[in-house]
C-alpha positions as CSV (number, residue, x, y, z in Angstrom):
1,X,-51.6,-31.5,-62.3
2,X,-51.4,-28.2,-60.6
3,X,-47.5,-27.0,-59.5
4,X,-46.3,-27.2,-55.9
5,X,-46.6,-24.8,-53.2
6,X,-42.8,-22.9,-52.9
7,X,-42.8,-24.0,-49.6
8,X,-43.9,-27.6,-49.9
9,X,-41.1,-27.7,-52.4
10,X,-38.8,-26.5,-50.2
11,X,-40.0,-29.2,-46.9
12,X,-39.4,-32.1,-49.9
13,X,-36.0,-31.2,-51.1
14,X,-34.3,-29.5,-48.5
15,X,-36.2,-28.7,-45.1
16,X,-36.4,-32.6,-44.7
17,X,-32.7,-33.5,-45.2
18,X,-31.8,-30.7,-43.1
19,X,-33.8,-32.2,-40.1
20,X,-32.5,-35.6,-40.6
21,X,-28.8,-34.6,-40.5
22,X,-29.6,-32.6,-37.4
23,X,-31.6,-34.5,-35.1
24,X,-30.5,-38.0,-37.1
25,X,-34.0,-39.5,-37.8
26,X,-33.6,-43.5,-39.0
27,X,-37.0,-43.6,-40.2
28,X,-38.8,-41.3,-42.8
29,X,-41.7,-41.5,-40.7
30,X,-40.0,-39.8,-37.9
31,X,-39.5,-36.4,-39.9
32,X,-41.7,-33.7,-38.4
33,X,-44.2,-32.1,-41.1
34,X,-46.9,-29.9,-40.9
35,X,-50.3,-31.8,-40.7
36,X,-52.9,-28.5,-40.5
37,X,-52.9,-25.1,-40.1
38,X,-56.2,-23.8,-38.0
39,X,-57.4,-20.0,-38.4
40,X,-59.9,-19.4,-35.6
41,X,-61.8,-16.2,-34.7
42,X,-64.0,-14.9,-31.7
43,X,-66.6,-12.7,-32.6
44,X,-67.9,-12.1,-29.3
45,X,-69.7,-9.2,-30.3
46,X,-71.5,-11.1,-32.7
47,X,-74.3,-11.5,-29.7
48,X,-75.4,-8.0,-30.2
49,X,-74.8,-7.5,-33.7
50,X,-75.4,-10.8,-36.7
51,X,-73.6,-8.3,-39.2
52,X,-70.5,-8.2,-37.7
53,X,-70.3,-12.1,-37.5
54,X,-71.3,-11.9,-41.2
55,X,-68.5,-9.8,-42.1
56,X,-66.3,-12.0,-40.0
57,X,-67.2,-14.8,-41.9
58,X,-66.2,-13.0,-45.2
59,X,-62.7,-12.1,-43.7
60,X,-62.0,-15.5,-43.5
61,X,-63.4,-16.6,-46.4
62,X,-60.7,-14.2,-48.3
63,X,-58.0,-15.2,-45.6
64,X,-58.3,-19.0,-46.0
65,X,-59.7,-19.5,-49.9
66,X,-62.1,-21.7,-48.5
67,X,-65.6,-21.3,-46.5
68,X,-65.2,-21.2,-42.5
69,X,-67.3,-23.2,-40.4
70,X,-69.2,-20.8,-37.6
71,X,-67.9,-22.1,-34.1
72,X,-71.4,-22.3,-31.5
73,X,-71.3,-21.4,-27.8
74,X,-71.4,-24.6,-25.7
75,X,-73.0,-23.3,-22.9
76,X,-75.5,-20.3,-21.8
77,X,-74.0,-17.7,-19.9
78,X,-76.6,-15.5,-18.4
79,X,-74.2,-12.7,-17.5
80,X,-73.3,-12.2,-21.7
81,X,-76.5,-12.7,-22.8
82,X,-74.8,-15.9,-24.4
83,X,-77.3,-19.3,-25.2
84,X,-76.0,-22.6,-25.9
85,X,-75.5,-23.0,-29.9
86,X,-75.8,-19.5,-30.5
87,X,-72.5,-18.4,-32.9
88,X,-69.8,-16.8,-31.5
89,X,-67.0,-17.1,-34.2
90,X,-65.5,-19.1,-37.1
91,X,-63.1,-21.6,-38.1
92,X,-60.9,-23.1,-40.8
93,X,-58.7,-25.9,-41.1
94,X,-56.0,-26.0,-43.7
95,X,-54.8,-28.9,-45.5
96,X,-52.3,-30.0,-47.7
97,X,-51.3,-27.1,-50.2
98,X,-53.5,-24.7,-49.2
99,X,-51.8,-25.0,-46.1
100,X,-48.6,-24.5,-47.5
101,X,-49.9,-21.5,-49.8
102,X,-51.3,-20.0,-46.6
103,X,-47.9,-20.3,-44.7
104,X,-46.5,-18.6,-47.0
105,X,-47.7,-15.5,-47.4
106,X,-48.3,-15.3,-43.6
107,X,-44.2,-15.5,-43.3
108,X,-43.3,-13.4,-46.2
109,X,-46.1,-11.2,-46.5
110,X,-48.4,-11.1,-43.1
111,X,-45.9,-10.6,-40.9
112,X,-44.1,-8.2,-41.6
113,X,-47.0,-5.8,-42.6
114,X,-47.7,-5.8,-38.5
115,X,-46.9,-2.9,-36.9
116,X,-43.9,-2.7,-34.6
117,X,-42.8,-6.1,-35.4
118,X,-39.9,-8.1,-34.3
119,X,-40.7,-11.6,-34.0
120,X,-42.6,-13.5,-32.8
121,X,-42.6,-15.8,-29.8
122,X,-40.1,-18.8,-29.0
123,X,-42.4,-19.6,-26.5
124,X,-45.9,-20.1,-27.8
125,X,-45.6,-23.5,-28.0
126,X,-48.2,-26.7,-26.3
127,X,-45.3,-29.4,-25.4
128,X,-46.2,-31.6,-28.8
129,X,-44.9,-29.3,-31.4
130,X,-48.3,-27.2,-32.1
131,X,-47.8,-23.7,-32.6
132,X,-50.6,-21.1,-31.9
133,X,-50.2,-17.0,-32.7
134,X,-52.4,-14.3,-32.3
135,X,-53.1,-11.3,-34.5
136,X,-54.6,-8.8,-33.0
137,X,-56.2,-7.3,-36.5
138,X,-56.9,-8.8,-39.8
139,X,-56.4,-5.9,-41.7
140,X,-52.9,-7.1,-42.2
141,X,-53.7,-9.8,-44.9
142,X,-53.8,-7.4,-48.4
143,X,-56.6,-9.1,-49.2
144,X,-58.7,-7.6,-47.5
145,X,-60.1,-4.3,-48.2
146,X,-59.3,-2.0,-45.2
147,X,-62.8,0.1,-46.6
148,X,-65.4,-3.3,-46.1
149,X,-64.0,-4.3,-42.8
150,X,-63.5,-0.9,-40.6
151,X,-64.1,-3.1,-37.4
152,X,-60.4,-4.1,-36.2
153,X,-60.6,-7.8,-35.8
154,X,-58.3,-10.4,-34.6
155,X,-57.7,-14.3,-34.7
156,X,-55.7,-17.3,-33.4
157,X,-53.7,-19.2,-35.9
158,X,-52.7,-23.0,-35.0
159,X,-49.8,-24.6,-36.3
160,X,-49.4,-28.6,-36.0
161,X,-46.9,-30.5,-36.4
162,X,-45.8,-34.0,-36.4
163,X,-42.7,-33.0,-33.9
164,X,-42.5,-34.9,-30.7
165,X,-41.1,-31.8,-29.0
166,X,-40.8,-28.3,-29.1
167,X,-37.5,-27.8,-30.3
168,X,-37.8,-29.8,-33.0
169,X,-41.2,-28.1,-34.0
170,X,-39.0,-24.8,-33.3
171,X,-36.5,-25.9,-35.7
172,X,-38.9,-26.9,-38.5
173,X,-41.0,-23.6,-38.4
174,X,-37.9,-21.8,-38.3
175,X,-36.2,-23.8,-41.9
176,X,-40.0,-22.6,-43.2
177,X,-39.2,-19.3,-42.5
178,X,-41.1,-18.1,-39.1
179,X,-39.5,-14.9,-38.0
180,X,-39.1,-16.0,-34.3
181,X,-37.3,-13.3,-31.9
182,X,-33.9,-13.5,-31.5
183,X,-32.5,-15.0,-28.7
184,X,-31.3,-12.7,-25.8
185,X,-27.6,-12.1,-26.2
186,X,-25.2,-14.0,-22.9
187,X,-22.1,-11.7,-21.2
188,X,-19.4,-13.0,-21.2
189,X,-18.1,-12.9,-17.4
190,X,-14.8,-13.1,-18.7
């Protein structure tokens, strides 16, 4: 049997408890978890150009550790030169511990490579506990080579959750480590 991701260790023995002490769960069933992680990118100059949905595709590829599915345009768009089921972008859904690998080194490696970085938003959240980013380029993940994929790049990446509500999901990304920006500081009017 292969070992555990660190963090999916962490979610069993600690990350869990933690979440039931604080919000006071009864059931087992009613701890948030992570169910996916999506990576998604737009290649909308991908139109023009097949190569540079190609190289793309083998961005993500690295990224994820697994093969992307190319996302189609649903309808023509005379304006973009766009047709209906032409591909415009690719997608990958992580599961399980590749999910939790991925997390991983996107909190204690990603991050913190990007450039002026302090945080990310308390806000970027969809009312049920999903969590969607952007990163505005790719080049961050060091596993890419920066000398294959000149063309900056960027991509969405989805977090869902179990949690009912934001806070919760708030407070269970933040126990897996999310670097979300501090919390202005209140004056005292005192």
């Amino acid at each position: 049997m292969t070992n555990k991701p660190r963090l999916q260790v962490a979610y069993e023995d600690t990350i869990r408890k933690a979440m039931v002490e604080k919000y006071g769960y009864t059931n087992p069933h009613q701890v948030p978890a992570l169910t996916k992680i999506t990576l998604n990118m737009g290649v909308g100059a991908a139109i023009g150009d097949k190569k540079i949905l190609d190289l793309a595709y083998d961005a993500m590829t690295q990224i994820a550790g697994q093969k992307p599915v190319y996302t189609l345009a649903r309808k023509s768009i005379a304006g973009f030169r766009l047709r209906e089921g032409m591909p415009i972008g690719c997608m990958v859904t992580l599961r399980r511990q590749h999910m939790y690998e991925f997390l991983d080194r996107l909190v204690a490696v990603v991050l913190p490579r990007v450039r002026d970085f302090r945080g990310i938003s308390r806000k970027a959240f969809d009312g049920n506990g999903n969590y969607t980013m952007g990163l505005t380029e790719q080049l961050v993940f060091p596993e890419l080579n920066p000398d294959k994929f000149t063309r900056p790049q960027g991509m969405n990446i989805t977090v869902v959750t179990t949690a009912k509500s934001n806070d919760e999901a708030r407070d269970l990304l933040e126990m897996f480590g999310m670097p979300f920006k501090q919390l202005p500081k209140k004056e005292n009017a005192a």
